[in-house]
Every structure is written in structure tokens, then in C-alpha cells.
C-alpha positions as CSV (number, residue, x, y, z in Angstrom):
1,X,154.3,83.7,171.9
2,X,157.4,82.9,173.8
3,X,156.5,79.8,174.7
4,X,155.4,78.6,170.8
5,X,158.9,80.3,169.9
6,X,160.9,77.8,172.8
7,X,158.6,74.8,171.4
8,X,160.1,75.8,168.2
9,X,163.6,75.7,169.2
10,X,163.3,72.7,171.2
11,X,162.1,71.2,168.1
12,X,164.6,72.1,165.2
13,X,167.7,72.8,167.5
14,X,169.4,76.4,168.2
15,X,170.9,76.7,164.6
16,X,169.0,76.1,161.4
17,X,169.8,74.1,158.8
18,X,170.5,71.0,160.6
19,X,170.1,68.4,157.3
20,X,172.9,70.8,155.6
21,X,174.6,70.9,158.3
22,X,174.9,67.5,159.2
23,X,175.5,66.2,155.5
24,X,178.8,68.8,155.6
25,X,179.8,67.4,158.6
26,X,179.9,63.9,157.4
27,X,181.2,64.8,153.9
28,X,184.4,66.8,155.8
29,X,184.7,63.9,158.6
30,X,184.7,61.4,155.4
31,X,187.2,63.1,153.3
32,X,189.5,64.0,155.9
33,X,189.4,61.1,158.4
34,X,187.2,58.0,157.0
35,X,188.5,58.1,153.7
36,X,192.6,57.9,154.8
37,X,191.6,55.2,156.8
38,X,189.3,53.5,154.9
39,X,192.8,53.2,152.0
40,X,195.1,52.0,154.3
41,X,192.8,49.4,155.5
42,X,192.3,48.6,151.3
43,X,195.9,48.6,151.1
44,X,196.5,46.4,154.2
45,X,194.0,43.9,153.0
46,X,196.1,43.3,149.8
47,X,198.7,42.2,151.6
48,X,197.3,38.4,151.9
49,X,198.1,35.6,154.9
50,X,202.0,35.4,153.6
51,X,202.3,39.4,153.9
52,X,200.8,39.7,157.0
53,X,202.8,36.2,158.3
54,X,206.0,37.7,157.5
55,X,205.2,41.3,159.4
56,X,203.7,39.5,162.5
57,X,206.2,37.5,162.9
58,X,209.0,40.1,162.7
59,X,210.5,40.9,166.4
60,X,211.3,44.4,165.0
61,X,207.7,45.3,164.0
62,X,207.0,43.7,167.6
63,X,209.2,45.5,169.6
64,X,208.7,48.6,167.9
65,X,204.8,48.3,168.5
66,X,205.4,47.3,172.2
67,X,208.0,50.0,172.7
68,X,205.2,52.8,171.5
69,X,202.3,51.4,173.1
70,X,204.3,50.9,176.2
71,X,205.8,54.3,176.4
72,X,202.7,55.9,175.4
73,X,200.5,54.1,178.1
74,X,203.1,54.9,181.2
75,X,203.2,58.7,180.2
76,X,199.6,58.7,179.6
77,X,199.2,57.2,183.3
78,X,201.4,59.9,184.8
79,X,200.1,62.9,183.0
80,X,196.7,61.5,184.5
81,X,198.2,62.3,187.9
82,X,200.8,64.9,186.8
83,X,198.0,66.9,184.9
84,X,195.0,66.4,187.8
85,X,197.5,68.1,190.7
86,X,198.9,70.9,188.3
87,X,195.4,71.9,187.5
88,X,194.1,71.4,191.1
89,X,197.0,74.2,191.8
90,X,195.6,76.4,188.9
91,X,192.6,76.6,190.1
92,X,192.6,76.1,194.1
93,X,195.2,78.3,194.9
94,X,196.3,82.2,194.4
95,X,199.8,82.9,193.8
96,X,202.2,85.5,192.2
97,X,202.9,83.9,188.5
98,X,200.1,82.1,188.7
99,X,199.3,83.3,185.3
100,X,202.4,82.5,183.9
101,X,202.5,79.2,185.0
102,X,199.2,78.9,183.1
103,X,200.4,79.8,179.9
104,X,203.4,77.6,180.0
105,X,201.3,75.1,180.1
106,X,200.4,75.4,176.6
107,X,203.8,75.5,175.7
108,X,204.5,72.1,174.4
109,X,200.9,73.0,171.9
110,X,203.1,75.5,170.2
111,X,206.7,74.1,170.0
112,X,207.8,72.5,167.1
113,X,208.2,68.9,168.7
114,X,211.5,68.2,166.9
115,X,212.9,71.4,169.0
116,X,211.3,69.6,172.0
117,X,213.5,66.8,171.2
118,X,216.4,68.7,170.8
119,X,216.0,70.4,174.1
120,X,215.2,67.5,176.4
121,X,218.0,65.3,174.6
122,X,220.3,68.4,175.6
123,X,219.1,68.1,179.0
124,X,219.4,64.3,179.8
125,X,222.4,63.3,177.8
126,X,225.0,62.3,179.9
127,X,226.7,65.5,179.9
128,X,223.5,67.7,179.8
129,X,222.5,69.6,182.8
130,X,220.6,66.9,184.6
131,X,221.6,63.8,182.9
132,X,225.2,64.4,184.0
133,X,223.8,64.2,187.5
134,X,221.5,61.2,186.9
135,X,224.3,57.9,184.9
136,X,226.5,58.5,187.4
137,X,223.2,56.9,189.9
138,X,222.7,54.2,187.5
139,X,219.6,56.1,185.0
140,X,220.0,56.5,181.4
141,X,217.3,58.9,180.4
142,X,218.6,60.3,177.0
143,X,218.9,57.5,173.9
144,X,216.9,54.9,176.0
145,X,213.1,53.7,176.2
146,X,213.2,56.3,179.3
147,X,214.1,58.8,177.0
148,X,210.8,58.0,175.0
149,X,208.4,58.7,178.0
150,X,210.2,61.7,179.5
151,X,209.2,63.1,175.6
152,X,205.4,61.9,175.6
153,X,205.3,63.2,179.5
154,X,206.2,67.0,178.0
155,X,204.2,66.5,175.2
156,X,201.2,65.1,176.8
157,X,200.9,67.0,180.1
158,X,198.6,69.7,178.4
159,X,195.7,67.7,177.4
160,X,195.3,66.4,181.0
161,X,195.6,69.5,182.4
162,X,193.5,71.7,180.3
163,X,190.5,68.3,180.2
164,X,190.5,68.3,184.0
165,X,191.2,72.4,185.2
166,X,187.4,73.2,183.8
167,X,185.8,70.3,185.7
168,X,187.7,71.8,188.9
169,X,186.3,75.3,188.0
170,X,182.9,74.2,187.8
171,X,183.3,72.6,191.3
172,X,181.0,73.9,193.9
173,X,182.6,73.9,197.5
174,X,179.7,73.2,199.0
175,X,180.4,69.6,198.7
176,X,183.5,69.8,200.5
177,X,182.1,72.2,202.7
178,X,179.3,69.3,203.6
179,X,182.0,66.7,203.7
180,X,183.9,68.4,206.3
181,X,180.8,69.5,208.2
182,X,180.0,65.8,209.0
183,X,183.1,64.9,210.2
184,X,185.6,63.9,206.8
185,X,189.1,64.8,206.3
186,X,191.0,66.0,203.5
187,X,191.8,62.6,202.2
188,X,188.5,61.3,202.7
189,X,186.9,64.4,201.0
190,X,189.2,64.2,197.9
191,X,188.4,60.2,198.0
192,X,184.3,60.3,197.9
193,X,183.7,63.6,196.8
194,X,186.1,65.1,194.4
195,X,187.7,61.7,192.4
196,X,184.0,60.8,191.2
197,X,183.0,64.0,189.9
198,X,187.2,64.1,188.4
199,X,187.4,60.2,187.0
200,X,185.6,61.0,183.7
201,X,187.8,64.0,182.7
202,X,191.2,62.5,184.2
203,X,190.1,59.3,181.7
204,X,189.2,61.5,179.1
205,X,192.8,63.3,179.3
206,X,194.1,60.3,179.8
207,X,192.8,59.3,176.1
208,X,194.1,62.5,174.6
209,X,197.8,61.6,176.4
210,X,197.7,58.6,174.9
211,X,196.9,58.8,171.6
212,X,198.7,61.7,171.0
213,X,201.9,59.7,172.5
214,X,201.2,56.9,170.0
215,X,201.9,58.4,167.2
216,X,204.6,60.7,168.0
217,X,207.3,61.3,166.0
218,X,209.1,64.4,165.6
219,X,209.8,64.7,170.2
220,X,210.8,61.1,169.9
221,X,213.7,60.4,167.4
222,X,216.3,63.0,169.0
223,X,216.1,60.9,172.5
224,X,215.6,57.7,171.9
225,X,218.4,57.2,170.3
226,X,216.1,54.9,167.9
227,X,218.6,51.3,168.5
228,X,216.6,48.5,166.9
229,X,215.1,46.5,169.2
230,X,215.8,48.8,172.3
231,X,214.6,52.1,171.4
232,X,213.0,52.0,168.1
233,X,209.7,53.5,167.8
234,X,206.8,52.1,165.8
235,X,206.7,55.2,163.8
236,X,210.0,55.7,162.3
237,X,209.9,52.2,161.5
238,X,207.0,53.3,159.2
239,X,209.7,56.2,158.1
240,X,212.5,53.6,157.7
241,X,210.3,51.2,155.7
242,X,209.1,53.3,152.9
243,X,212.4,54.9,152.8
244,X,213.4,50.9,151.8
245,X,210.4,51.3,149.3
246,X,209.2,48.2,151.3
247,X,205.7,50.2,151.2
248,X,203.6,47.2,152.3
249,X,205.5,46.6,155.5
250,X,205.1,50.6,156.1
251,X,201.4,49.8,155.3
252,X,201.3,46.7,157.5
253,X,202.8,48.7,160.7
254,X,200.8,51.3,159.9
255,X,197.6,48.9,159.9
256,X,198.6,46.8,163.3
257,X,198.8,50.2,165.0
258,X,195.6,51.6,163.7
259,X,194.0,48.7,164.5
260,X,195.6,48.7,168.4
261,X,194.9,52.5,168.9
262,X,191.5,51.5,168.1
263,X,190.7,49.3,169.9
264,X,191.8,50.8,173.1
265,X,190.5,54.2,172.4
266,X,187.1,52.6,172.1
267,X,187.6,50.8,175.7
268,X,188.5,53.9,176.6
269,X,185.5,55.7,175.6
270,X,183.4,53.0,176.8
271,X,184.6,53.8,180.5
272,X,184.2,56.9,180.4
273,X,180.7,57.4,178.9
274,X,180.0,54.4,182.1
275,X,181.9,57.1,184.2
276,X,179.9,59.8,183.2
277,X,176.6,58.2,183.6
278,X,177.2,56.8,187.1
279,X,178.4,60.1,187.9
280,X,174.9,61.2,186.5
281,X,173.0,59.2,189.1
């Protein structure tokens, strides 16, 4: 009987109802995600050779994309490090706050990303508590591209962290145990052992990082000082266009960095399902 019952369940899946189910899946992934997309793109493809002429070959729109992909991708790549050691300490090591320093992590989750802004432009400005100490040596955090990255770092760091902590809890130390038992340092065990078993959550926090610093806004504006061509993110130049009522360059930014996020996201995702299978092997 228990058997038939397990066939069962192999069968039609733990919950029932899967053709319901699935259909309100797709219906609520159409509506809220598909269907956006689906009219910008519409929208964008109104906009004929001439439109999209005139938008490509604006150094504004350029800079602006280059600046956010930029930025995004260098505070992606250090939260990828960042994120991997803070949740290595989380979970390796005992120590008193250690559950504080947990929940602070989720910090940047809750704040309102415009007081973010506020409070890191306080801090690096030239007379902030640590940007009066860092001019006088030559770096300009606060209303630079610097600025920009110190932003997505805060705002980014979570994702890594909380991707990569529950692929360290699930760790067995026998591995390193075995490692060291035949002869391997430290270094060597972290090398062969750990960083395979690591890569496909550190890329997959890595993704989160980055697209979430893509599209940031509200962290951004306060401490980049948002200069045209210097520090001018591709986002408020969406803002700055429709508040010109020039809505089909807002719709053609818009559309270049849709298209962009896409297509690295996807590379993305391709590595990491190649990660996770050779890590399956």
C-alpha cells in the first residue's frame, strides 16, 4: 500500500492540482513580468531606424549605459568576494555578536535606499567622517562614478551573502578533513575542495548583485552627484527624459538596457547551470 501510494506521488508531484497550478503561474508571471516587457518592447519597436539612430548615437545615452553597467559589474565582482568571506565567517566561526552581525546583514533589504544615499553621501563627502580623510589622498568617493559603486556595494552585499552562507552550511567537513589527511594545506583545500562546491552560488549571487545594481535608483542619485557625462546614471536619464516628455528616448534607454541586462543575465545563467552540472559529476 505504501509503496502504490509513493508510485502515486512520484507520478502527479507532492501537491495536486498541477494543470491549475501551473496555468496561475503563467497567467501571474504574464501579467506582472511578460506583459510590461512585452509593451516596452511594442513601444521601442515604433521608434523606426531614425529613432533608434538618433538615441544610439547619443554620447549621453552611451555614457549613461556604460557608467551603470560598469558600476554595476565592479560591485557585483566585489560583493562576489566581499559576500563569500562575510558568510564564510557566519558560519565557520563562533563569536560574541555573532548574531547581530547576521541581522545587519539584511539591513540594506529594509532601508529605504534613498536614506542609504543620504547616509553614505554624509559619509564620503569631503567633509563627512571618512571622505574628509580620503580628498586630502587624492579619492573622490562622494559625487563621482566611485560614489556609484560604494552605493551598489551596500546595496548588493546581501544577496551574495545570504546565496552563498546556506551552501557553506550544508558543507560537510569531511572533505576538508580528507584534504588535510593526505597532505593539503589551507590554500590548497579552499582551492580544490571548497571553490567548486562554492562557484555556482558565488555566480548565482553574483547575478542577483548585478542586476539589482543595474537598475538602481533611489541609493544612487544622492552620491553620484549625477554630472552628465561623468556621473550620470542610465536610470535617471529615463527620469530626466520623460520629465522632458521626450517619452520615446525614455522608452529607447529603457529598451537598450533591457536588452543588455538580458543578455548577460542569460550568460550568466548559462554558467552557472554548466557550474552546477560539473559540480554534479
Amino acid at each position: 500500500m505504501a509503496k502504490t501510494i509513493s508510485t502515486a506521488l512520484r507520478q502527479s508531484g507532492p501537491l495536486p492540482g498541477f494543470g491549475l497550478t501551473l496555468g496561475l503561474s503563467l497567467a501571474w508571471l504574464g501579467l506582472i513580468v511578460l506583459l510590461p516587457l512585452a509593451a516596452l518592447v511594442w513601444r521601442a519597436a515604433g521608434l523606426g531606424l531614425d529613432g533608434w539612430w538618433l538615441v544610439l548615437s547619443d554620447e549621453r545615452v552611451l555614457l549613461a549605459l556604460k557608467l551603470s553597467f560598469g558600476t554595476a559589474l565592479a560591485a557585483a565582482l566585489f560583493n562576489s568576494f566581499a559576500g563569500t568571506l562575510i558568510a564564510w565567517v557566519l558560519v565557520r566561526y563562533r563569536f560574541p555578536g555573532r548574531g547581530i552581525a547576521d541581522a545587519v546583514v539584511d539591513l540594506p533589504f529594509a532601508l529605504p535606499t534613498a536614506v542609504a544615499g543620504i547616509a553614505l553621501t554624509a559619509l564620503y563627502a569631503g567633509n563627512g567622517w571618512i571622505g574628509q580623510y580620503l580628498e586630502p589622498l587624492g579619492l573622490k568617493v562622494a559625487y563621482a562614478p566611485l560614489g556609484i559603486v560604494v552605493a551598489l556595494v551596500f546595496i548588493g552585499l546581501p544577496f551574495t551573502v545570504r546565496t552563498v552562507q546556506p551552501v557553506l552550511e550544508a558543507l560537510h567537513r569531511e572533505h576538508e578533513e580528507a584534504s588535510a589527511s593526505l597532505g593539503a594545506g589551507r590554500v590548497t583545500t579552499f582551492i580544490r575542495v571548497l571553490l567548486p562546491q562554492l562557484l555556482p552560488a558565488m555566480v548565482t549571487g553574483f547575478s542577483l548583485a548585478f542586476a539589482r545594481g543595474v537598475g538602481e535608483y533611489g541609493s544612487v542619485i544622492f552620491i553620484a552627484g549625477n554630472l552628465p557625462y561623468v556621473s550620470e546614471i542610465a536610470p535617471l536619464l529615463i527620469v530626466i527624459r520623460l520629465e522632458e516628455f521626450n517619452y520615446d528616448g525614455a522608452t529607447a534607454v529603457a529598451t537598450l538596457m533591457l536588452a543588455v541586462s538580458f543578455v548577460l543575465l542569460f550568460a550568466i545563467n548559462l554558467l552557472e547551470r554548466r557550474l552546477a552540472r560539473g559540480q554534479a559529476r
